[in-house]
Each structure stands twice: as C-alpha cells, then as structure tokens.
C-alpha positions in Angstrom: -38.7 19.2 32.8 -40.3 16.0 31.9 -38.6 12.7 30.7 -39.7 13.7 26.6 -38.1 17.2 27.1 -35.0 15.7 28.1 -35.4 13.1 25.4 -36.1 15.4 22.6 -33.4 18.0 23.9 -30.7 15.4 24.3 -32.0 14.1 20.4 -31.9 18.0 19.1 -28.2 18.3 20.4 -26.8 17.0 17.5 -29.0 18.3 14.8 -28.3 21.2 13.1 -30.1 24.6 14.5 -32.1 25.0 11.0 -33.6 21.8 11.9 -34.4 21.6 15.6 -38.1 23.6 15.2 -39.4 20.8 12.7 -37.6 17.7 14.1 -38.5 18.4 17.6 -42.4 18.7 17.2 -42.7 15.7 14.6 -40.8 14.0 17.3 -42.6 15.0 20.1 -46.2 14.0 18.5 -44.5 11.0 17.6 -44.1 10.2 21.6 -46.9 12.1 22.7 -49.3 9.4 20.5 -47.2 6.5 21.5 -48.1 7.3 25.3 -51.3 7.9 24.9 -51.7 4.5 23.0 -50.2 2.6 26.2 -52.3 4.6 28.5 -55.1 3.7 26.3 -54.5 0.1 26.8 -53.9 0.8 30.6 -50.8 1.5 31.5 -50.1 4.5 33.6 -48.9 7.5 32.1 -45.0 7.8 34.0 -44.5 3.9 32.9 -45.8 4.7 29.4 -43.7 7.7 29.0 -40.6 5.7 30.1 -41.4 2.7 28.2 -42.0 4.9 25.2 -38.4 6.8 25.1 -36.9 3.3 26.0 -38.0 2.2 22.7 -36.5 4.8 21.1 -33.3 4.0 22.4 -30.2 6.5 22.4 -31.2 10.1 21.5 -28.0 10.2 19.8 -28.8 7.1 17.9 -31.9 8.5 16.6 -30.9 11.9 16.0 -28.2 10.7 13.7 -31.1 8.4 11.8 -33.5 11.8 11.4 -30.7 13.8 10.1 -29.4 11.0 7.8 -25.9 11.0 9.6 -24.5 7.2 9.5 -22.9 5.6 12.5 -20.1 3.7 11.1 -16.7 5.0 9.6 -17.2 2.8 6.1 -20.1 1.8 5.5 -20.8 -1.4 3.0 -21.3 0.8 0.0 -17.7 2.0 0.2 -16.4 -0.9 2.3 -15.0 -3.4 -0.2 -13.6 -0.6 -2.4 -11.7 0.7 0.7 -10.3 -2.6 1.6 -9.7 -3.7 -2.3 -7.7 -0.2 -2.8 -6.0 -0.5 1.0 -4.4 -3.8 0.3 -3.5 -2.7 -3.1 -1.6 0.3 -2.2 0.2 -1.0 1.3 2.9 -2.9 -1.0 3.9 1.2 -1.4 4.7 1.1 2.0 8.1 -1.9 2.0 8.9 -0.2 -1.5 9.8 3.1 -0.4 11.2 1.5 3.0 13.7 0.0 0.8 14.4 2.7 -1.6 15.7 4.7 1.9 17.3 1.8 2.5 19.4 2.0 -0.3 20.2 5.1 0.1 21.3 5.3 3.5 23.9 2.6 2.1 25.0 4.6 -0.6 25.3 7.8 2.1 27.7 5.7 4.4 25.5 4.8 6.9 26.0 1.7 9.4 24.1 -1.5 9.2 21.9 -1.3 12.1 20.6 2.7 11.2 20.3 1.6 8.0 17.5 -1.6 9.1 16.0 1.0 11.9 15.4 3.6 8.6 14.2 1.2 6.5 11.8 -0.2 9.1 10.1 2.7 10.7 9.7 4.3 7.3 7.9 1.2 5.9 5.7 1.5 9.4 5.0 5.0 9.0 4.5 5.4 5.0 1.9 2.2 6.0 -0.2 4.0 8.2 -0.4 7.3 6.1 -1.9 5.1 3.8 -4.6 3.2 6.1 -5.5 6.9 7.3 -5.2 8.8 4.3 -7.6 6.5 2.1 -9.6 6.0 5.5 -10.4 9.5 5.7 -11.5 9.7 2.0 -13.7 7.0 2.3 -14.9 8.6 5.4 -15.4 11.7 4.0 -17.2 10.5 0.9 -19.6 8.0 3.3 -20.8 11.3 4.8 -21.4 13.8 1.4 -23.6 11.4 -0.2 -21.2 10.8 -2.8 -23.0 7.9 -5.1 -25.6 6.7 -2.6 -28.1 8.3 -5.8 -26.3 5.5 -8.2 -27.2 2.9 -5.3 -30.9 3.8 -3.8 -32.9 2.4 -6.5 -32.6 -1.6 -6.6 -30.5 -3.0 -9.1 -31.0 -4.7 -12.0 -29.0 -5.9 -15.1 -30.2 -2.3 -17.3 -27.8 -1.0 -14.8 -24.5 -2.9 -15.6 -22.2 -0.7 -18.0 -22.2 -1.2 -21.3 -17.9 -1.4 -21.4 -16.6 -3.0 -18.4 -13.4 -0.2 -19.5 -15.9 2.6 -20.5 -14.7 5.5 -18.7 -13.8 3.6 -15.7 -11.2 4.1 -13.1 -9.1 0.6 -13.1 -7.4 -0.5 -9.3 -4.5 -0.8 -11.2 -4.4 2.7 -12.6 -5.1 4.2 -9.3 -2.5 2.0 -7.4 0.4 2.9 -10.0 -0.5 6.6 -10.0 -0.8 7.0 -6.1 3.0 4.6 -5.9 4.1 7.1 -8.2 3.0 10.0 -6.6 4.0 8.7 -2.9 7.5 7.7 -4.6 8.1 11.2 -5.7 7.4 12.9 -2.6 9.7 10.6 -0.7 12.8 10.8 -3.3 12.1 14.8 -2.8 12.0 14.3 0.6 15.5 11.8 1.1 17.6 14.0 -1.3 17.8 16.9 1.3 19.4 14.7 3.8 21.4 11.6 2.1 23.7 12.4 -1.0 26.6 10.9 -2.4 27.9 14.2 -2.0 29.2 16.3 1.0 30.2 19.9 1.3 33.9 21.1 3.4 31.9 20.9 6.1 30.7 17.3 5.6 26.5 18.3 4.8 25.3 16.6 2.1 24.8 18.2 -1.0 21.0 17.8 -2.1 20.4 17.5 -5.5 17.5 20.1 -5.4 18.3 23.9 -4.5 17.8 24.0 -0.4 16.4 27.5 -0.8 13.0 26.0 -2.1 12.2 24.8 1.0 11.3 28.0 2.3 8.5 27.8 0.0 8.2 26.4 -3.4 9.0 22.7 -1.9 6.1 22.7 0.3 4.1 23.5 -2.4 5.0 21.1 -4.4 4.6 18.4 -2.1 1.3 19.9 -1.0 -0.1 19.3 -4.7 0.9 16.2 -4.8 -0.1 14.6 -1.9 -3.4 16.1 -3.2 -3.2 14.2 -6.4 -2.7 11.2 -4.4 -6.0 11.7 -2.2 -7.3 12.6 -5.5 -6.2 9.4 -7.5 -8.5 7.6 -4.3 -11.5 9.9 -4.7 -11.4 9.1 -8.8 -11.7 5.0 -8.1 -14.3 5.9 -5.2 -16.4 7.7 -7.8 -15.3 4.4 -10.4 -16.3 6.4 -13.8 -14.5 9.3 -15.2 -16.5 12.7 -15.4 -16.4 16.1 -16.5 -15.9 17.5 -13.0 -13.0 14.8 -12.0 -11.4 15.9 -15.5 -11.6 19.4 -14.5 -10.0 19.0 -11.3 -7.6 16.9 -12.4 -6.3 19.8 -15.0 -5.9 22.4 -12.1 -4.0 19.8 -10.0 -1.8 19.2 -12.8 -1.4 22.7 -13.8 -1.1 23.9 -10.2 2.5 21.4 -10.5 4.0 21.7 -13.8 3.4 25.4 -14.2 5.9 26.2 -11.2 8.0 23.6 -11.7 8.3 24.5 -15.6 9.1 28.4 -14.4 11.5 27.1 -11.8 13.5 24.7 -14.3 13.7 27.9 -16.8 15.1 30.1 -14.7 17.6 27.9 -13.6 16.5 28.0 -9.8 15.1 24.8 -9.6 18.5 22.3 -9.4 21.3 22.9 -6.9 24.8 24.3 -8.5 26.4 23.0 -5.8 25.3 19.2 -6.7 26.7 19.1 -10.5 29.9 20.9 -9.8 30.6 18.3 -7.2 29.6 16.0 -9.7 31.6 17.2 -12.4 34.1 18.9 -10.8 36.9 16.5 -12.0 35.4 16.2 -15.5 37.5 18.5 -18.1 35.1 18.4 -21.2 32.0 19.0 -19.2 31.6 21.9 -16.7 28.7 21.9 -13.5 26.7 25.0 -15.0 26.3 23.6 -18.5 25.2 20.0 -17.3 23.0 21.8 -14.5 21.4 23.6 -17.7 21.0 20.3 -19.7 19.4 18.4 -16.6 17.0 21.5 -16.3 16.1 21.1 -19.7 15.4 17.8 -20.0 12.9 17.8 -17.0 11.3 20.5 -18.2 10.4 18.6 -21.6 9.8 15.6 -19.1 7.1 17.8 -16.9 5.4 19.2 -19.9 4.7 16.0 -21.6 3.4 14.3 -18.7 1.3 16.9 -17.9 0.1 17.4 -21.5 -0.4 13.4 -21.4 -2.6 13.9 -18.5 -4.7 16.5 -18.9 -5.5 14.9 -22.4 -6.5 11.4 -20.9 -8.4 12.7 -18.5 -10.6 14.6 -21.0 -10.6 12.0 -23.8 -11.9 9.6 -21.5 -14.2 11.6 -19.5 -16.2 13.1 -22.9 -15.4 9.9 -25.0 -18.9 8.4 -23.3 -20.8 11.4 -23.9 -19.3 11.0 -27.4 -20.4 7.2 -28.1 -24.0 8.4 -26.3 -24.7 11.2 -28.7 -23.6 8.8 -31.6 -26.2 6.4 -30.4 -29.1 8.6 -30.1 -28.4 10.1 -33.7 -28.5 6.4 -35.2 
C-alpha cells in the first residue's frame, strides 16, 4: 500500500460510505497531478509523493473540509448569540439556589446544610445551563441551520424592516427559559421539603407522590424541552410557521395532562390540604383541594391559550403585512 492509499483511506474514514467512491477518486487525481507536477520540475517521485500529502495536512482535517463537517464546537456565526444568551440565563442559576435555600429554612434545616444546598444547587443548575445551550448551539452549528441567511454577502437590503417584526427578543427567551427552569425545580423541591410532616415525620409534598411513577416525568420531560426549545427559537431569531407549530404540540403535550389530571382530582395531594386545614372548622381539606385544582386548571388553560395564540399571531403577522404590501 502506497503513502496516497493510506492517505486517501485514513481521509475516507470519516466520510460517510455514500460518499467514499466519488471523494476518493476526485481526491486521488487531485494528488496523482500534484506529483506528477513536482516530478515534472525534478523532484523524485517518493519525495514528491510525501511532499504532496504533507501539504494536505491531517486526513482528518481535510476529510471534515470535503464533507462540510466544521472543526469547532461554536463557530462565529452562532458564537456571540451563545455567549449573549449564556450570560443572560446564568443569573437562573443563584436564583433557584436561593429559592432552595429558603426552603430548606422553612423545612427546619440547620445553617450549614442549608449554605451546602444552596451552593451546590447554584453550581449544578449553572452547568446545566453552559451544557444545555452548548449542545443546542452545537447541534444547530452542524444542521446548517441559517448558514443559507449568511452565505451571500451582506448588505443593507438585508436589514429587517422592524427591528421587533417577528423576532425573538434575549429578553423573551431569558424570562421564558427562568420560568420554565423555576418550575421544574419548585416540582422537584416539594417532594422532599414541606412545611408539613406525616406521623412518621416524611414531609408531605404538595403534589400527589404517585405521579412520579409516571406522569411527573413527563411533565418535567416537556418542559425541559420547552426550555431547549425557547434557545433554538432565539438561535433561529425570527418567528416561523414551523417554530409556531412546534411550539403548539409542546404546549399541548403539557396542559392537556395536566388539565385531565386537575379534573379528576388526581393531580394535588389530599394529604397536603388536610394537614393544612385540618384545624380550620369552616373549611374542610377535600373542598379546598378541589378549589386549588380549579383554579390551576383555569391558570393552565389560559397560559396555554395565550401561547399558542402569540406564537401564531406573530409568526403569520409578517406574512400578513407582506401580502398587504404586494396588493398595494
């Protein structure tokens, strides 16, 4: 096997297979006219085979430039978006640090596990940040995602005509994703610190345990896929027909269990509101459990409603003004 097999075959290793017949010979002619070039001009042909693949440099360097795959995590297309979005959300990570915190006060729980909590949550909610939005940026480096918006050179006929025409703000992202992150930790803490305790000194979680065979996991699951979402909607920075799609089936995929749970009553723990009212004589646990289930039920509903209709209006409210403007 000669020095150019092993080249090409060390280039070809990480290619895909549909592309190693057409790669390989375009690459080998390549080499094959570059050597005889050098021994044209003297050189014999060993040296000008090894000078040739030396110019070439790493197979695996050049393979990834043939088959378009880049070399870097974040490239500079997505990197000051990453970092812009990345410094925005970290303040997430002291807030819910300090919202377990509080609650391990309120639970009875001594100063120093109380600034251990507190600290190693704000460490770890911080790096599921840096890798969570790392690995959408990553991901979306690799897919081509708006590398068509950027490959002709810019010039002002590309600036938008409404800096707030269908775009996705930092702000908007950074309150939805603190929001979302918020949510999953409060479900999260209320299984293990309440202000109340069973006779065998457990605390009483405020959400029925058994949903954590199931329904719980779920729930977080969809929405710590609206969170990656929220990123992937200020990546994309304009508001589209397929992000409002998507963003309707996340939102559906949450409020229509959590809207059957909270009508059938399986949703909220018994336990928790007759501990809470179990000294109160005008109110009993059952009827306050129903008035609590009611009352987030209306809550899901309208923020789902109020969702699913922004991300519409503002997705075909372009298309809208564009159609007006042709007609004129």
């Amino acid at each position: 096997m000669t020095l150019t097999d092993r080249y090409i075959a060390a280039a070809l290793r990480s290619i895909p297979a549909d592309k190693h017949q057409d790669i390989g010979r375009e690459l080998r002619g390549s080499i094959a006219d570059a050597v005889d070039a050098r021994i044209a001009a003297g050189e014999s042909p060993v040296d000008a085979e090894a000078a040739v693949l030396t110019d070439l440099g790493d197979p695996d360097r050049l393979a990834a430039g043939l088959a378009g795959r880049p070399m870097y995590l974040i490239g500079p297309e997505f990197f000051l978006d990453w970092w812009r979005l990345l410094k925005a959300l970290l303040w997430i990570a002291p807030l819910v640090g300090a919202i377990l915190l509080v609650v391990d006060l309120i639970g009875g729980s001594t100063g120093v596990e109380v600034l251990v909590t507190g600290l190693s949550s704000t460490v770890e909610v911080a790096l599921q940040i840096v890798f969570w939005v790392t690995v959408v940026f990553a991901v979306l480096e690799r897919n081509g995602t708006r590398r068509k918006d950027f490959a002709a050179e810019w010039t002002v006929d590309r600036l938008p005509q409404s800096v707030t025409n269908g775009r996705v703000s930092l702000g908007d992202t950074v309150f939805s994703v603190g929001m979302l992150v918020f949510l999953i930790v409060v479900f999260i803490a209320q299984r293990t610190s309440s202000s109340f305790e069973d006779s065998e000194g457990a605390p009483i979680p405020f959400i029925a345990p058994d949903l954590w065979n199931f329904w719980m996991p779920v729930l977080l699951a969809v929405l710590a896929l609206e969170a990656v979402f929220e990123i992937v909607k200020y990546t994309v920075r304009r508001r589209t027909i397929l992000l409002a799609g998507v963003d309707t089936v996340l939102n559906l995929l949450l409020a229509i269990p959590l809207v059957w749970l909270l009508s059938s009553d399986r949703f909220l723990n018994p336990a928790f509101f007759d501990a809470v009212f179990s000294g109160v004589t005008f109110a009993g646990g059952p009827e306050q459990m129903a008035r609590f289930s009611q009352g987030i039920l209306v809550v899901v509903v309208v923020v789902a409603a109020w969702s699913i209709g922004e991300a519409w209006f503002k997705a075909l409210r372009p298309l809208s003004r564009s159609s007006a403007a042709v007609s004129l």
